[in-house]
VEXDREN-2710 file (C-alpha; in Angstrom, 1 decimal):
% VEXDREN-2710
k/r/px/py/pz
1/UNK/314.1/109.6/35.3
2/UNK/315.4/106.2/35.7
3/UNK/315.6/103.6/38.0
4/UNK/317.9/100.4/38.2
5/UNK/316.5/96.9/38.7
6/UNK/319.3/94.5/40.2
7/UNK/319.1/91.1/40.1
8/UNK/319.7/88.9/42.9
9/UNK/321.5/85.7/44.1
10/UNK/320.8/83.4/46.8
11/UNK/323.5/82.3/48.7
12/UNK/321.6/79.8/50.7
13/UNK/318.2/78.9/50.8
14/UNK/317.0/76.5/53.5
15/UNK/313.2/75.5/53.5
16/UNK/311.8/75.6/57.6
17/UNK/308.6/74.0/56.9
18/UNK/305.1/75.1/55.4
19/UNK/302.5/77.7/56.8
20/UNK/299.2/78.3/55.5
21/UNK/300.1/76.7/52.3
22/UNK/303.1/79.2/52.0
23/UNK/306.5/77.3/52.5
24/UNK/308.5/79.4/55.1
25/UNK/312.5/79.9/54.3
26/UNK/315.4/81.2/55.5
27/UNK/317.9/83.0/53.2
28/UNK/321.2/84.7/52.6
29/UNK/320.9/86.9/49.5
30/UNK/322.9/89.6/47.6
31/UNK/322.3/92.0/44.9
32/UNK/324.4/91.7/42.0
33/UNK/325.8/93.9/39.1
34/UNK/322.9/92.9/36.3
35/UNK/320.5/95.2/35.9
36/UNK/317.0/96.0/34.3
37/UNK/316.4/99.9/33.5
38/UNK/313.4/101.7/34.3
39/UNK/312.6/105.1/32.5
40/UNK/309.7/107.0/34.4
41/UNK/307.9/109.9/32.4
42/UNK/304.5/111.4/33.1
43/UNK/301.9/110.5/30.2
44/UNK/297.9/110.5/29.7
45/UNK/297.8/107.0/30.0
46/UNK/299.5/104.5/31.9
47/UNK/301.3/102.3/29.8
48/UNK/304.5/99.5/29.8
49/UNK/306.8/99.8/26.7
50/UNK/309.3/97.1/27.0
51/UNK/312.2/95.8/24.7
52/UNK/311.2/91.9/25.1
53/UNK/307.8/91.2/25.3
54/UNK/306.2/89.9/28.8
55/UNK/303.0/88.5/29.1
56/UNK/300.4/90.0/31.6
57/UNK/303.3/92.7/32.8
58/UNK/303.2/92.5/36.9
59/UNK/304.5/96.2/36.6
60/UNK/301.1/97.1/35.5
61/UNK/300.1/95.6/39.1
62/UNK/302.8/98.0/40.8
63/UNK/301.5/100.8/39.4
64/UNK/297.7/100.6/40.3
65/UNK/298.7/99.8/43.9
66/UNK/300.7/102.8/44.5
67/UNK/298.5/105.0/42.4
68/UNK/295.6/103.5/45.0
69/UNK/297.6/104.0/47.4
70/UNK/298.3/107.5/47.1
71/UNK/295.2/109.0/45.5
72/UNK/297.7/109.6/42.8
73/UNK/295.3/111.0/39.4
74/UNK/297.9/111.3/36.8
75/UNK/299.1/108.6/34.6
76/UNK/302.8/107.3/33.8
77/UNK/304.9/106.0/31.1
78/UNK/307.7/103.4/31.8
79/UNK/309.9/102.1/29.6
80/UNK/312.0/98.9/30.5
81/UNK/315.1/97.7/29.2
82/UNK/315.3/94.3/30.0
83/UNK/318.6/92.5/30.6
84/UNK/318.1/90.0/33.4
85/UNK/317.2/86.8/32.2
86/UNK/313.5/85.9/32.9
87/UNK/313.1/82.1/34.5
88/UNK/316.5/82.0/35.8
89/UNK/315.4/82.6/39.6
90/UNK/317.6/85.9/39.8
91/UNK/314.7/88.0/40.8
92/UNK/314.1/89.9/37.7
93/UNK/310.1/90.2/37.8
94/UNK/310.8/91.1/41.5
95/UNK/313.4/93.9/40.7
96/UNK/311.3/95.5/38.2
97/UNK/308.1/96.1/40.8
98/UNK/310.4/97.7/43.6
99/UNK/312.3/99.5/40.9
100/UNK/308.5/100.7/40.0
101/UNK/307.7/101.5/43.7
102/UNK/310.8/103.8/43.7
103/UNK/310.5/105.2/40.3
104/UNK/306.4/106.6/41.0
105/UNK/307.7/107.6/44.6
106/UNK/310.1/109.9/43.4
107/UNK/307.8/110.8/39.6
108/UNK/304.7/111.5/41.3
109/UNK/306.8/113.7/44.4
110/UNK/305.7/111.5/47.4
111/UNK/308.6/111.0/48.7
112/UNK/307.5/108.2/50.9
113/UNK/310.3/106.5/53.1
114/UNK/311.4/103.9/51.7
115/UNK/309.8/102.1/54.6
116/UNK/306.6/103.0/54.0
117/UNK/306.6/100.7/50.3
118/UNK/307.7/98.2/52.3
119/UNK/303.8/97.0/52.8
120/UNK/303.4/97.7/48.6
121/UNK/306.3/95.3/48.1
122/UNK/305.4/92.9/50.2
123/UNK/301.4/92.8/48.6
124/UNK/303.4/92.4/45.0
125/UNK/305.6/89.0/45.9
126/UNK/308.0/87.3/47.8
127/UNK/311.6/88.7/47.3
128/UNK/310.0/92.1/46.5
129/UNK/311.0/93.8/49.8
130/UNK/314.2/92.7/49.0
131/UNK/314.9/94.0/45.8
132/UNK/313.2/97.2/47.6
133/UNK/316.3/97.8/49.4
134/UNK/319.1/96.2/47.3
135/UNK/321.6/95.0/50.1
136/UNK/323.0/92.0/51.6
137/UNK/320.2/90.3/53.6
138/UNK/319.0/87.8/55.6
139/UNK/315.7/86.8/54.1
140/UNK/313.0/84.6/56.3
141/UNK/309.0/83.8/56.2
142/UNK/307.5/83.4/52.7
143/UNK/310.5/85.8/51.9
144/UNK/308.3/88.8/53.6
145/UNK/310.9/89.8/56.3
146/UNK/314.5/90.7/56.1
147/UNK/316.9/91.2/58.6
148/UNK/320.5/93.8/57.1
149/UNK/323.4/92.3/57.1
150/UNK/327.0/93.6/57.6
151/UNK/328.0/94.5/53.8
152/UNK/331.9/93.6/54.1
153/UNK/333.9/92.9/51.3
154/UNK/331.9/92.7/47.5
155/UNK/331.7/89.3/46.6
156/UNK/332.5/87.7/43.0
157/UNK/330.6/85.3/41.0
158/UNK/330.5/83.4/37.7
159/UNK/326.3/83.1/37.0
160/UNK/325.4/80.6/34.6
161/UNK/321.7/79.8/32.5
162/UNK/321.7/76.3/31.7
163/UNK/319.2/75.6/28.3
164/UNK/316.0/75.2/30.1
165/UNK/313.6/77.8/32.6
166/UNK/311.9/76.2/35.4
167/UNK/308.9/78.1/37.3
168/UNK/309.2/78.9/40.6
169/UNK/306.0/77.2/41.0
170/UNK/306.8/74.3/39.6
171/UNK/310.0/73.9/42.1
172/UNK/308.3/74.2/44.8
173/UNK/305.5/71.7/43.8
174/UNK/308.7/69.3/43.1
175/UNK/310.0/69.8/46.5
176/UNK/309.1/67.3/49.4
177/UNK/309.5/68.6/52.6
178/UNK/311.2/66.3/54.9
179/UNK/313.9/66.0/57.5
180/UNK/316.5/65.2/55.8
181/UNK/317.7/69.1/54.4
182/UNK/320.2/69.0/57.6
183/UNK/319.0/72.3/58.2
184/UNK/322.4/74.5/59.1
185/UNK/320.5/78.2/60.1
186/UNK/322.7/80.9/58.7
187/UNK/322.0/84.1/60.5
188/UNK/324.3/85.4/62.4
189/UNK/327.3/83.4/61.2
190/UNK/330.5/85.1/59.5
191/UNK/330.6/85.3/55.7
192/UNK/333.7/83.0/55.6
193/UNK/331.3/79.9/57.3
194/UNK/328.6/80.9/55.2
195/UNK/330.9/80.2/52.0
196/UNK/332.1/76.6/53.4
197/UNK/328.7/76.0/53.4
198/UNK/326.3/77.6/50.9
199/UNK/323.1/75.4/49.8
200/UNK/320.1/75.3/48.5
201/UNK/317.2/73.1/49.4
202/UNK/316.0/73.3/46.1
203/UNK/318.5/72.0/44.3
204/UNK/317.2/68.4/44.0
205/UNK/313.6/69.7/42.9
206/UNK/314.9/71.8/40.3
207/UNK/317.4/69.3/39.0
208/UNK/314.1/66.6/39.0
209/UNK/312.3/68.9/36.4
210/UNK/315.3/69.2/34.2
211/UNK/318.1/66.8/32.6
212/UNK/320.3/69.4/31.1
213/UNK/320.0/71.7/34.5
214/UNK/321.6/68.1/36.4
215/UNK/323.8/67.4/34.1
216/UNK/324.9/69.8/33.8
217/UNK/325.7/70.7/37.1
218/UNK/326.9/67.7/38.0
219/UNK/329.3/68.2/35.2
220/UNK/330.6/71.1/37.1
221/UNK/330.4/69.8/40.2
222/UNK/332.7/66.4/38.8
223/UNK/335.3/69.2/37.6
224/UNK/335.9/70.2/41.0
225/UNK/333.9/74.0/40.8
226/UNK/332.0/74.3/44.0
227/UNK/329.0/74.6/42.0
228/UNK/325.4/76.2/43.4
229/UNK/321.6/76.9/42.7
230/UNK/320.3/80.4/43.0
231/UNK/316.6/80.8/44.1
232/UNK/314.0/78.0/42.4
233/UNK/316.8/77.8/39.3
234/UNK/318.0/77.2/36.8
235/UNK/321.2/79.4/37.1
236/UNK/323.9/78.3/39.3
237/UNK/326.2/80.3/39.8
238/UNK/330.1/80.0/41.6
239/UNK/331.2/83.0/44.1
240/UNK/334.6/84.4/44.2
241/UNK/336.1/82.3/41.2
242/UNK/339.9/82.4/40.8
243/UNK/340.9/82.6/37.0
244/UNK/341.8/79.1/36.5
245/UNK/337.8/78.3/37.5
246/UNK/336.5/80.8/35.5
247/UNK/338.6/79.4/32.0
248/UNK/337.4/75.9/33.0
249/UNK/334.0/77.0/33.1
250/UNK/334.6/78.6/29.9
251/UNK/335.6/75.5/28.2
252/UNK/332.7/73.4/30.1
253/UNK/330.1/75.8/28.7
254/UNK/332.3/76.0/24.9
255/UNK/330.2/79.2/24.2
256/UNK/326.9/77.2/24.1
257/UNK/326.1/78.2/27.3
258/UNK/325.1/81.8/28.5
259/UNK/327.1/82.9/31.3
260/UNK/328.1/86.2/33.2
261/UNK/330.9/87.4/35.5
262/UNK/329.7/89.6/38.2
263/UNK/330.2/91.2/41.7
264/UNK/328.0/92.3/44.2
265/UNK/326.0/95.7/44.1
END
């Protein structure tokens, strides 16, 4: 049996303020066409084959909750292929513990709602309900709550992974709250304003931990491509590119640059 992990993008991302050390944010976020791949078999021990090698595995964490959970006895083997980029901020790590929520619902027969993870998801990380449901969301909290949002037409992007990872952690530790973010509040506006205006209040943090990440955006950003962060970074990515953006990325980046072209889920 196999499940697909999607990874995401941020559209915006507006910090509100801070909350028992948790900083609270508001965000528009969509799945995206790059995928992990989960294979889900029954074994007699529970064990994480994976085709690049991650240290201390959180899906080992997703399994043991929902085996406590359920009272579940038997034992699983999953086997990921790995294709979203880890320390990009596209949700990969996120992905792969609701895609392992879903997988054991389904393995083990439970056939919970998928309502009922929502609590599992939530105990394993921020952005985990999320990638629970794989839609177009409004995000808010320490990214614990979600609000669905009208799907409309798929959008398009150009997703780029500049030479360096940054850890989430590390962003936020980088980022000083203050009043100065011009907070805009995006729910409940229309996709077209949301595109006019699409930030991220962790741009400047991220670009303060990393020279090639700035210059490399404001490289973009000087050749006129409206040009933005996804989650804590690195990648920035560039929704709905026409084909004259996409071959000046192209010859920005001169192949020494990963990059993808995508659409929404």
């Amino acid at each position: 049996m196999i499940e697909k992990a999607y990874a995401k993008i941020n559209l915006t991302l507006e910090i509100i303020g801070k909350k028992d050390n948790f900083h609270m944010l508001e965000s528009i976020v969509v799945p995206v066409n790059i995928y992990d791949t989960l294979k889900f078999e029954k074994h007699d021990e529970d064990i994480v084959l994976s085709n690049v090698e991650i240290k201390d595995n959180n899906i080992y964490k997703a399994i043991a909750l929902f085996k406590e959970t359920y009272g579940i006895k038997d034992n699983v083997k999953i086997t990921l292929n790995k294709k979203i980029p880890i320390g990009y901020g596209v949700g990969g790590s996120s992905a792969d513990l609701s895609a392992t929520l879903r997988g054991l619902n389904k393995l083990f027969n439970v056939n919970a709602p998928i309502e009922e993870l929502e609590d599992l998801a939530n105990a394993l990380g921020s952005d985990t309900l999320f990638s629970l449901h794989n839609k177009r969301v409004f995000i808010y909290g320490r990214g614990d709550k979600i609000k669905f949002l009208d799907e409309g037409e798929k959008l398009k992007f150009i997703l780029i992974y500049p030479k360096t990872q940054l850890l989430t952690k590390d962003v936020f530790k980088a980022y000083a709250l203050n009043k100065k973010n011009n907070y805009v509040g995006f729910l409940n506006r229309s996709m077209e304003f949301i595109l006019k205006n699409l930030k991220n209040d962790l741009l400047d943090a991220a670009c303060s931990l990393s020279d090639d990440l700035k210059d490399l955006y404001n490289k973009l950003k000087d050749n006129n491509l409206d040009t933005n962060l996804t989650g804590s970074g690195p990648a920035l990515f560039i929704v709905n590119p026409t084909e004259e953006e996409i071959n000046k990325v192209k010859e920005i980046l001169k192949d020494k640059i990963k990059y993808e072209i995508t659409e929404e889920k």
